[in-house]
C-alpha positions as CSV (number, residue, x, y, z in Angstrom):
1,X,6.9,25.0,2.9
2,X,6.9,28.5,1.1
3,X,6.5,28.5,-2.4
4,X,9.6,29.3,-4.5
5,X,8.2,31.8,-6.6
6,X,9.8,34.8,-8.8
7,X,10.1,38.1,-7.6
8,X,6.2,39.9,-6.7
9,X,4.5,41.4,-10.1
10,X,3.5,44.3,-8.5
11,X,0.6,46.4,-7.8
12,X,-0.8,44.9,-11.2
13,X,-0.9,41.3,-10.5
14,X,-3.9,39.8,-10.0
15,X,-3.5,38.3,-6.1
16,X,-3.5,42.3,-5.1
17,X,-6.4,43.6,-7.4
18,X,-7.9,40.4,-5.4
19,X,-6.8,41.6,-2.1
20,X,-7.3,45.8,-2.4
21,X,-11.0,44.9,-3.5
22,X,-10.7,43.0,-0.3
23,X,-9.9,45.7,1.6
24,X,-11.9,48.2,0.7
25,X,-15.1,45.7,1.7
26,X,-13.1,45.0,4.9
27,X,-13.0,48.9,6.1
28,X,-16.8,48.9,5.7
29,X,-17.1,46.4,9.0
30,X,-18.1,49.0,10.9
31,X,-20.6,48.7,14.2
32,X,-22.8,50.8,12.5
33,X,-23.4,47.6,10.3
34,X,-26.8,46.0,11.5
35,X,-26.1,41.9,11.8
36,X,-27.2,40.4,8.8
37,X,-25.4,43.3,6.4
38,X,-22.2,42.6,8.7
39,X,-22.3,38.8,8.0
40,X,-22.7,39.2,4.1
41,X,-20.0,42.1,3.7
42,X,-17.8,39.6,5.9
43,X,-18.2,36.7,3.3
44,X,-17.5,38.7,0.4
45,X,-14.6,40.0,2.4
46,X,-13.0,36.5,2.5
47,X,-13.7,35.7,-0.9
48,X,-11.9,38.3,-2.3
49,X,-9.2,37.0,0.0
50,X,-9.5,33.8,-1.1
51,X,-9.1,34.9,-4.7
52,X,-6.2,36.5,-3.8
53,X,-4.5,33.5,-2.3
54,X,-5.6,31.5,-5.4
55,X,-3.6,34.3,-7.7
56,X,-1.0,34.6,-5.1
57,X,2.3,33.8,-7.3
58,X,4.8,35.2,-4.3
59,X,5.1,34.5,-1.1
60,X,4.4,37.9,-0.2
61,X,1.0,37.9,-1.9
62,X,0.4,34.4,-0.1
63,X,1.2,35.6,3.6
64,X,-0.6,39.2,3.1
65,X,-4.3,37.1,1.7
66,X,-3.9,34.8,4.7
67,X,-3.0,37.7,7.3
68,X,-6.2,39.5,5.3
69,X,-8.3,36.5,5.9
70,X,-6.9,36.3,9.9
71,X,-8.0,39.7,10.9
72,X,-11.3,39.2,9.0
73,X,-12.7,36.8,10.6
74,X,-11.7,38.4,14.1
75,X,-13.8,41.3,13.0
76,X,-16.7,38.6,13.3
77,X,-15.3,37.5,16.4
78,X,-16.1,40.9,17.8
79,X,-19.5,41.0,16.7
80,X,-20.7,37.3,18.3
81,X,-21.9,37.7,22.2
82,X,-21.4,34.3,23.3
83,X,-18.0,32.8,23.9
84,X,-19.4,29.3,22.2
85,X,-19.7,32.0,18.9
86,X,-16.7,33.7,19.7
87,X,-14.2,30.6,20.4
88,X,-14.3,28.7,16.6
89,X,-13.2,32.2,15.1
90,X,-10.6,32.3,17.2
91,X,-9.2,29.2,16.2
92,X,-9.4,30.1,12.8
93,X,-8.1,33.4,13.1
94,X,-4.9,31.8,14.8
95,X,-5.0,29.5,11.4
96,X,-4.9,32.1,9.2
97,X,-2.1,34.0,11.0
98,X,0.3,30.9,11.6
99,X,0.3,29.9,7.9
100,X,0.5,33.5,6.9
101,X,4.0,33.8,9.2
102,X,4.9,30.6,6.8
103,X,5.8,32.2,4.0
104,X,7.3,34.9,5.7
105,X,10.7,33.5,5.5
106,X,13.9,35.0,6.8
107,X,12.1,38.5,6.4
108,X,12.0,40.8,9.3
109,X,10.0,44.0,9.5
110,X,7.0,45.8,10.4
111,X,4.8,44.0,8.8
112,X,6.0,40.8,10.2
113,X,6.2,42.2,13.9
114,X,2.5,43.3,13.7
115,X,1.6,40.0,12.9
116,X,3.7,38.5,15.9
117,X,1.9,40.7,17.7
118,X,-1.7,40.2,16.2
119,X,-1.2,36.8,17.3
120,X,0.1,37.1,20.7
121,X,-3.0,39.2,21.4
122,X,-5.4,37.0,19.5
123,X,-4.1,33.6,21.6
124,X,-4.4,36.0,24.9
125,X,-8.2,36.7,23.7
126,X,-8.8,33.2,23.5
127,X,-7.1,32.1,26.7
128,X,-9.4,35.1,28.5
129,X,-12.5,33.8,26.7
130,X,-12.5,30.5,27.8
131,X,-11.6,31.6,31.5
132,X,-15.0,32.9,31.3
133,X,-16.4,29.4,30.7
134,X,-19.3,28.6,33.7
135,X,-18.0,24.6,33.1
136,X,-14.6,22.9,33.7
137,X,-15.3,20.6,31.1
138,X,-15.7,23.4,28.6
139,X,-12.3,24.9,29.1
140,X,-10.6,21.9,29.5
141,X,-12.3,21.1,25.5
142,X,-11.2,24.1,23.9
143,X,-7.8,24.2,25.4
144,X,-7.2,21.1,24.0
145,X,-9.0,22.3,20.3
146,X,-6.3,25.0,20.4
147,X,-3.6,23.0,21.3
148,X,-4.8,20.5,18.5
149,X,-5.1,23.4,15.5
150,X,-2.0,25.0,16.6
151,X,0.0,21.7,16.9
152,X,-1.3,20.7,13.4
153,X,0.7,22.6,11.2
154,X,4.6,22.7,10.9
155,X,5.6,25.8,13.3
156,X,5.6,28.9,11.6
157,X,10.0,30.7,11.4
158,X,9.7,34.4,12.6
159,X,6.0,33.8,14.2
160,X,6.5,34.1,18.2
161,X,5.8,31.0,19.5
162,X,6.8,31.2,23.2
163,X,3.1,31.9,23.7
164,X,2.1,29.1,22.4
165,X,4.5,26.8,23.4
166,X,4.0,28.2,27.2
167,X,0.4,27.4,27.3
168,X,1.9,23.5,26.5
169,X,4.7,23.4,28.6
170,X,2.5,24.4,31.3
171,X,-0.1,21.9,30.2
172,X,-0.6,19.5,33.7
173,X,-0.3,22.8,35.7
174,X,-2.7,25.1,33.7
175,X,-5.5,22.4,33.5
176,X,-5.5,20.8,36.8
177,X,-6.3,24.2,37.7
178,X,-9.5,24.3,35.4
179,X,-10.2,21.1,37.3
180,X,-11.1,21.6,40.9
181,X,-10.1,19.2,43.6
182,X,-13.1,17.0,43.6
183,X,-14.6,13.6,43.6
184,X,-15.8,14.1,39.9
185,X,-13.7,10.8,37.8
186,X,-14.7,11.4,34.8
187,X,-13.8,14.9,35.1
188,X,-10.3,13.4,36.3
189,X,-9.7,11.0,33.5
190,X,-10.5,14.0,30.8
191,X,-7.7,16.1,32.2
192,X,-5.3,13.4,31.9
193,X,-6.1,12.5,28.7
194,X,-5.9,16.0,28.1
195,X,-2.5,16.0,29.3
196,X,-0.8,13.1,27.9
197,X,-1.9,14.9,24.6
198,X,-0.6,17.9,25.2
199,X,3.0,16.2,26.3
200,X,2.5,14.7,22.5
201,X,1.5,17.9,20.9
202,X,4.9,19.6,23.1
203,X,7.1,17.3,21.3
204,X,5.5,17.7,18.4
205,X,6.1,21.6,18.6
206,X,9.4,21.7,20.0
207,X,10.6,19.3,17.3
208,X,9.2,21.3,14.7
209,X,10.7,24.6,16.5
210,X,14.3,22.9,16.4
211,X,13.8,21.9,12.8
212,X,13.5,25.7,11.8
213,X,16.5,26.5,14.2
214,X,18.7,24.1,12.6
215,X,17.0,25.1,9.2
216,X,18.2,29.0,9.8
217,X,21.5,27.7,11.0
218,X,22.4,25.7,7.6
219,X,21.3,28.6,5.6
220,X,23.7,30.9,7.5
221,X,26.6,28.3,7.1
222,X,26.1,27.5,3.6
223,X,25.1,31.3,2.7
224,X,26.4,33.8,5.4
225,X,30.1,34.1,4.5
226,X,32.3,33.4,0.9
227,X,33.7,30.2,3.3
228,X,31.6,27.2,3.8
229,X,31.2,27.1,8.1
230,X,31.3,23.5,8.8
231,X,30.6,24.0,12.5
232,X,28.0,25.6,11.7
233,X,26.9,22.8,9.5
234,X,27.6,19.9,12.1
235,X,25.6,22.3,14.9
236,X,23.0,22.0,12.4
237,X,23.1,17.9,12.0
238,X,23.1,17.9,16.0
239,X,19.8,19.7,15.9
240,X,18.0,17.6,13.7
241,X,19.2,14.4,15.4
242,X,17.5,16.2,18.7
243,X,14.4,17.0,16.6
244,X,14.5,13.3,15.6
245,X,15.1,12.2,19.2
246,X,12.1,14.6,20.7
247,X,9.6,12.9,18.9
248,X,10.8,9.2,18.2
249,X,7.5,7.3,19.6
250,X,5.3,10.4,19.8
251,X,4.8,11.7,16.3
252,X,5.9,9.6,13.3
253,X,5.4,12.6,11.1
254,X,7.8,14.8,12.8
255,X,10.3,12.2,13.3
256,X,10.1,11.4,9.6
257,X,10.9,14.7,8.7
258,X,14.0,15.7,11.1
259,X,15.4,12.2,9.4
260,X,14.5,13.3,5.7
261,X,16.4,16.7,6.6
262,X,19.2,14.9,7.8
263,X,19.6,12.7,5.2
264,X,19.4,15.4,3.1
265,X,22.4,17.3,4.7
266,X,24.4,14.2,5.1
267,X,24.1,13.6,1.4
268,X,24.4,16.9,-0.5
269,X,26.8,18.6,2.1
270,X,29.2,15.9,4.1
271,X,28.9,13.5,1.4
272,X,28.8,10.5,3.5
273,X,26.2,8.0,1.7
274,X,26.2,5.4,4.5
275,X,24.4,7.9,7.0
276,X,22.2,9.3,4.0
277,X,21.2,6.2,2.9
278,X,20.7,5.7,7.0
279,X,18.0,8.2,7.4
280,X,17.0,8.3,4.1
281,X,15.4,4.4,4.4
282,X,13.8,5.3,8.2
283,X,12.3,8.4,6.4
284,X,10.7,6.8,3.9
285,X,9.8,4.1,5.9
286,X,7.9,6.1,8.5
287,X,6.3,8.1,6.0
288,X,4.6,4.6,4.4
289,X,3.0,4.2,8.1
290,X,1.6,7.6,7.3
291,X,-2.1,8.6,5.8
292,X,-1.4,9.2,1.9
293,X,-2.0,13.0,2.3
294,X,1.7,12.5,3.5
295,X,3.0,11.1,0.3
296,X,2.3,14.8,-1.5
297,X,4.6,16.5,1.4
298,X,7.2,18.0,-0.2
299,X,9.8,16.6,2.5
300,X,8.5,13.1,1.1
301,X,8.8,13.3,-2.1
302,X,12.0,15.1,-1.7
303,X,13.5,12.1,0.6
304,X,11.3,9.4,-1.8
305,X,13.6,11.0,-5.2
306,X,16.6,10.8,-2.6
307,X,16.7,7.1,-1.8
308,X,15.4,6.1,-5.3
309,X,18.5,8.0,-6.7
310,X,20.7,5.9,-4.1
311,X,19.2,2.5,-5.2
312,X,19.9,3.0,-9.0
313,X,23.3,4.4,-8.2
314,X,24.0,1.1,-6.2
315,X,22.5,-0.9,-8.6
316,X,24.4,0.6,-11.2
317,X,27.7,0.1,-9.0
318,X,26.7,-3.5,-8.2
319,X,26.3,-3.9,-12.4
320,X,29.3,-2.4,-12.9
321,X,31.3,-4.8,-10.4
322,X,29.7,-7.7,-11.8
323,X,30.5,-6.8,-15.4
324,X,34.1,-6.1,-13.9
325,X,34.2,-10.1,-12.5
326,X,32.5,-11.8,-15.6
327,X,34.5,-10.0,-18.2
328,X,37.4,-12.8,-17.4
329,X,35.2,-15.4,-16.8
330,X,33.8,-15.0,-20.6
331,X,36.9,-14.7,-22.1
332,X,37.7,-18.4,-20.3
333,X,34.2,-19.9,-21.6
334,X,34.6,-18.1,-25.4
335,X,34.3,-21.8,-26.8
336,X,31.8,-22.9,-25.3
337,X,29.5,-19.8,-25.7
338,X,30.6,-20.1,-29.3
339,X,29.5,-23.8,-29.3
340,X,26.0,-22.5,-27.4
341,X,24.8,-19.7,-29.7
342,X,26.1,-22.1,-32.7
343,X,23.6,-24.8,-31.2
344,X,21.0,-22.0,-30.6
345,X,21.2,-20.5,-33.7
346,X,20.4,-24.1,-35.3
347,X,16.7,-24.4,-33.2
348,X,15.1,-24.8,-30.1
349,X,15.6,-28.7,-30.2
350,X,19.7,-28.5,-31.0
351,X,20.0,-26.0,-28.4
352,X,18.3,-28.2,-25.8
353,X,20.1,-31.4,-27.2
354,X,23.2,-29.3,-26.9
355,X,23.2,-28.5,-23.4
356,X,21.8,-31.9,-21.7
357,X,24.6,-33.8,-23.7
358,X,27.6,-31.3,-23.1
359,X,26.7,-29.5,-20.1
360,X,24.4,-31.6,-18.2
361,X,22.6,-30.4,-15.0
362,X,23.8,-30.0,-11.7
363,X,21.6,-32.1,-10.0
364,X,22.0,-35.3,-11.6
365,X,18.1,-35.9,-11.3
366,X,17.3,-33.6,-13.4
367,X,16.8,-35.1,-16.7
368,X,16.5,-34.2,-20.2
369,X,12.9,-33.3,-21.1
370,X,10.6,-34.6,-23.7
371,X,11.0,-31.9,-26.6
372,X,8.5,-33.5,-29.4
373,X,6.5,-31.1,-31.0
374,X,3.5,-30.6,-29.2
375,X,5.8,-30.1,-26.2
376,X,8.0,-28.0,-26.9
377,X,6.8,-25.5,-24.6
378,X,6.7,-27.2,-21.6
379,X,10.4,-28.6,-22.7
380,X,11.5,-25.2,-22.4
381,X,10.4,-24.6,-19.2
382,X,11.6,-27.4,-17.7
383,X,15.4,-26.9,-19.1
384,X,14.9,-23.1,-17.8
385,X,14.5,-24.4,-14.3
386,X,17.3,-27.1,-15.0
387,X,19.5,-24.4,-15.5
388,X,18.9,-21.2,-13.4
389,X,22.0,-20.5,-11.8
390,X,22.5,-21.3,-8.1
391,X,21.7,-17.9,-6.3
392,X,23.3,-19.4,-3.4
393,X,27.7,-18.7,-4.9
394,X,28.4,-16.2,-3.1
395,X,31.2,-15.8,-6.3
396,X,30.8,-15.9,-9.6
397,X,32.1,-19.0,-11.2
398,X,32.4,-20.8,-15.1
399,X,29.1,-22.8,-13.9
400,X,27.6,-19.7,-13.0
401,X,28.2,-17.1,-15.8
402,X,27.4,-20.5,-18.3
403,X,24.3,-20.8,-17.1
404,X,23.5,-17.7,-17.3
405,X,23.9,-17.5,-21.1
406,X,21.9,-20.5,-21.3
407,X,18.6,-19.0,-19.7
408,X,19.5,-16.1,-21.8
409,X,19.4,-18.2,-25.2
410,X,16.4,-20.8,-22.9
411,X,14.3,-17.8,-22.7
412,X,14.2,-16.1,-25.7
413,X,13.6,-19.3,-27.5
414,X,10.2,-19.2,-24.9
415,X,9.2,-15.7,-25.7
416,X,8.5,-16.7,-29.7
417,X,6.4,-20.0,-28.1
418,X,4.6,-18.0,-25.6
419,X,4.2,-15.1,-28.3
């Protein structure tokens, strides 16, 4: 997710001095460079880069580093001969461009359209690279290494992904025809392998393309007009049920996170808990089936607050409706809690005298322990057991909210023995 950072520092902050030293080491990647000098200048290049996405406090300064980073390392593209050198960069260079359209946000301009269309033409240069491939199998393999890296990360908001997306959508289609028709199985079985994970990494991407749809349509509901636009809203709560829907079975990461933005909407907007609650617990659940690295998502640990925040709120309710039922109940046993801490208040041998004598057990097999002194421990378990209330009321009752007390007085008489 884009960082939420203040406004940009300006040309003074230190992500740009990063960035412009950057630059001015990028514009010497020139063909006049012999090899080896091109290679070095290229690694400083990114490092400044780097350096600048370490400073970056905005994300302005975070997408311009990784768009810097994008289009130098497709400068080394150029230089390698072979596709097997040229193919990796590619890849990488698609990397660099996607997360840099990240933290682009709602903004549209210039800047943002030449990276839509650096990437269109980068993806194209791949997909005419690997045509070139003397091998079947080869294509086949880094199709599927694209589809893979670009599948990976959460899709990009103003990056154009219909390229993308096409090469998916078109998946059996596209690489049957990098397969010809032939006896070759093993050839056969790749491809539809090949396929069934490129059906996976289509849900995948489609969920994650209605997610941002249905993200850009709350934003205009809640922050478009003076009025809130509930249909706008509820068009947005359909969307994230379909994201949910695309990939239920396929990815448990992107199902996880349609559900945590549901929740979220169903809770802070249409205030219904039962459906917040709902998604919340699926959420989290999913996300425990996940690899830790999930657990520092922001969606998690947003979700993970969420449904702690519910369960001490119920609690709290729960406490506060059984306060509301004992309160009576207390004021009915007042003299015999009176009696009890009087008992209590006299030693750990009256208090146990006093409750086998006046309020004996429930189960009439349960008899009054042996309390002499080198027992007395032991004593006190025992008459802690005798007297745990029986989970099984569905009310509270006299017998109940008594022995309650009991274990209360029971147990801190325990704590000085065990102390």
């Amino acid at each position: 997710m884009p960082r939420k950072a203040p406004s940009a520092k300006g040309p003074g902050s230190r992500s740009v001095r990063c960035r412009e030293r950057g630059n001015v080491l990028f514009k010497r990647l020139c063909d006049d460079l012999d090899p080896l000098s091109f290679e070095r200048t290229a690694g400083e290049t990114l490092k400044r880069y780097a350096s600048a996405l370490e400073f970056a406090t905005t994300d302005e300064e975070t997408s311009s580093a990784l768009r810097n980073s994008g289009a130098c390392v497709l400068k080394l593209a150029d230089r390698r001969h072979h596709s097997s050198g040229k193919l990796p960069l590619f890849i990488e260079a698609l990397g660099w461009q996607v997360r840099a359209a990240k933290y682009l946000g709602q903004r549209q301009s210039a800047w943002s359209d030449g990276l839509t269309q650096t990437h269109e033409e980068t993806l194209q240069t791949f997909r005419d690279t690997i045509t070139e491939l003397s091998q079947e199998r080869e294509e086949i393999s880094w199709a599927h290494k694209l589809i893979t890296a670009m599948s990976s990360a959460e899709l990009p908001g103003p990056l154009a992904t219909s390229t993308v997306l096409e090469l998916m959508s078109q998946g059996g289609e596209e690489f049957r025809a990098f397969v010809p028709d032939n006896d070759d199985f093993s050839c056969q079985e790749m491809h539809d392998e090949l396929v069934d994970d490129v059906r996976m990494h289509l849900s995948i991407c489609e969920s994650g393309k209605v997610r941002m749809q249905a993200d850009q349509r709350l934003h205009e509901s809640l922050h478009g007009d003076e009025t809130l636009d509930m249909d706008g809203v509820w068009q947005a709560a359909d969307s994230y049920k379909h994201a949910v829907i695309i990939t239920r079975g396929l990815d448990i990461a992107s199902e996880a996170q349609a559900l945590s933005r549901l929740a979220m909407l169903y809770q802070g907007i249409l205030k219904d808990d039962a459906k917040a609650a709902q998604n919340t617990k699926r959420s989290v659940e999913l996300a425990h089936t996940l690899p830790h690295q999930a657990f520092g998502e922001k969606w998690y640990q947003d979700v993970s607050q969420a449904l702690h925040k519910m369960q001490f709120e119920a609690t709290q309710r729960e406490d506060s409706e059984r306060q509301k039922k004992r309160q009576p109940i207390l004021k009915e046993l007042k003299t015999e809690l009176e009696d009890l801490l009087f008992a209590s208040d006299q030693g750990t041998v009256k208090l146990i005298s006093h409750l086998y004598k006046n309020h004996p057990p429930s189960d009439p097999s349960h008899k009054e322990p042996d309390y002499s002194p080198g027992s007395m421990r032991e004593a006190l378990q025992t008459a802690i057991l005798h007297y745990q209330p029986d989970k099984s009321l569905q009310d509270l009752d006299k017998r109940y909210i008594f022995c309650e007390e009991a274990v209360k007085h029971l147990t801190e008489k325990y704590e000085l023995f065990k102390g």
